[in-house]
C-alpha positions as CSV (number, residue, x, y, z in Angstrom):
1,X,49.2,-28.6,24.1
2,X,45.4,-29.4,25.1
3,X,45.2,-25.8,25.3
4,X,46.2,-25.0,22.4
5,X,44.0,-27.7,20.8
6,X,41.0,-26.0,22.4
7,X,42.1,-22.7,21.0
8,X,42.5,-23.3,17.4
9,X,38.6,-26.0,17.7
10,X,37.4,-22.1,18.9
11,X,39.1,-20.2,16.4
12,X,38.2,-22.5,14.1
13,X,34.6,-22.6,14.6
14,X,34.4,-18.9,14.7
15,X,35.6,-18.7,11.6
16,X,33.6,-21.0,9.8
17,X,30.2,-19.5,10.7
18,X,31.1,-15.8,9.2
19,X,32.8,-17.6,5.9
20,X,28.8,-19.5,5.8
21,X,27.1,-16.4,6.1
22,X,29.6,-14.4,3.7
23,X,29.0,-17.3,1.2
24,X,25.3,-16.9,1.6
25,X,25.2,-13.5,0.5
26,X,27.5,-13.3,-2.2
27,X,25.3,-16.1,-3.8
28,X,22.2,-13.7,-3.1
29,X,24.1,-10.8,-4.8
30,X,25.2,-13.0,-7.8
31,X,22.4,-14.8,-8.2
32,X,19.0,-12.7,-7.2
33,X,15.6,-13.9,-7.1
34,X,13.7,-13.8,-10.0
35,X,11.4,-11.2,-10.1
36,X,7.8,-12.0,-11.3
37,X,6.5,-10.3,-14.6
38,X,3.4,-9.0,-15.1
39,X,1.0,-10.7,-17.2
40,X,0.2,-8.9,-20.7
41,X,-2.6,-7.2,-21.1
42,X,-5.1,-8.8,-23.1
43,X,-5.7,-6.8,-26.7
44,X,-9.6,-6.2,-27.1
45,X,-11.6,-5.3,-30.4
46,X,-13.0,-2.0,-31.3
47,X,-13.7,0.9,-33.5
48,X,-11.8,4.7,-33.3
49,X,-15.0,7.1,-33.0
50,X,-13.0,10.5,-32.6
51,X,-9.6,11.7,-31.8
52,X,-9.1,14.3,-30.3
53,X,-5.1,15.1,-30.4
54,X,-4.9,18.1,-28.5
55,X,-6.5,16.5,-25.5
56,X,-4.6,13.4,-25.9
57,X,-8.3,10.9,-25.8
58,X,-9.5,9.1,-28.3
59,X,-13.2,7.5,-28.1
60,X,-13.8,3.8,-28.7
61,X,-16.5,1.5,-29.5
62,X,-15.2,-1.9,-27.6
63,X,-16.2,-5.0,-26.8
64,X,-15.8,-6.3,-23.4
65,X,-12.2,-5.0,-21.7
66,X,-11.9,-8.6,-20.0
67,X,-8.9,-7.2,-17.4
68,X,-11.2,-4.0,-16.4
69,X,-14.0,-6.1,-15.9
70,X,-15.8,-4.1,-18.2
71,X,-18.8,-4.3,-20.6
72,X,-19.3,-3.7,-24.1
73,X,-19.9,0.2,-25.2
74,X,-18.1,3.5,-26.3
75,X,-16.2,5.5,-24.3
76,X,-13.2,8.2,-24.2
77,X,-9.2,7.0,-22.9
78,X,-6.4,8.3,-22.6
79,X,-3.9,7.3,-24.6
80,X,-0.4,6.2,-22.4
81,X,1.6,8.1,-25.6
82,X,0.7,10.8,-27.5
83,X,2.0,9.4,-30.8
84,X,-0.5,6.6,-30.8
85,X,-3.0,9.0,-31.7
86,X,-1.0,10.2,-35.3
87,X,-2.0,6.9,-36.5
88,X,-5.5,6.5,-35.9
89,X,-8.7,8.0,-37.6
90,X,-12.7,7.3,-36.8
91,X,-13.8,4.7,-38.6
92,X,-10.5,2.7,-37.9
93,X,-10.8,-0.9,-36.7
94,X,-8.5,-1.9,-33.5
95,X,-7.2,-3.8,-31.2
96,X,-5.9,-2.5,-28.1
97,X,-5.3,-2.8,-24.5
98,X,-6.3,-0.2,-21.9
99,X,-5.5,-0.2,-17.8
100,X,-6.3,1.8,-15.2
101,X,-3.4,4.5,-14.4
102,X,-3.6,6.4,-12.0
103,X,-7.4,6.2,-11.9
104,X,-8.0,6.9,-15.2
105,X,-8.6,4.6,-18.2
106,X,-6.1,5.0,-20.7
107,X,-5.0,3.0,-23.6
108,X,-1.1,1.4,-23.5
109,X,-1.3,-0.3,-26.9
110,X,-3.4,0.2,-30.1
111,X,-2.8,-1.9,-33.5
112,X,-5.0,-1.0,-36.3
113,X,-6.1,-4.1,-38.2
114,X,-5.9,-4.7,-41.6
């Protein structure tokens, strides 16, 4: 009988520790980690120079780009979509917020203000 005691205190324990760890992962799987989200860019001010469509640029005269560390002054983007640029012509006042992709400035949202 003690035998048999100590077999079923082993079998028991073994099976405890693989139900823990199976526990442990399917709360992982139904309840991940939250992932972090990126901050929004910040929107500057500025003022459409020229568009140039076929190119896909578009030249500004901005205030400081905060997130770029960057100083007041006029210069050409990139726009992120081509579409942005249907809506704009020079003399247009802005906001908009520009990153660095892929090493080259380009703008990934433009509102025309009012």
């Amino acid at each position: 009988m003690r035998s048999l005691l100590g077999v079923l205190a082993v079998s028991g324990a073994m099976l405890t520790v693989p139900l823990a760890a199976q526990t442990s992962a399917d709360h992982d799987s139904h309840h991940p980690d939250p992932k972090p989200t990126a901050a929004a860019t910040p929107m500057s001010e500025g003022e459409v120079g020229k568009v140039d469509k076929s190119a896909g640029k578009v030249t500004i005269k901005h205030g400081p780009l905060q997130n770029l560390d960057m100083p007041a002054m006029t210069m050409v983007f990139r726009v992120k979509d081509l579409a942005m640029l249907d809506r704009l012509k020079e003399g247009d006042k802005i906001r908009f917020s520009a990153e660095k992709i892929g090493g080259t400035l380009t703008v990934t949202e433009i509102q025309t203000s009012k």
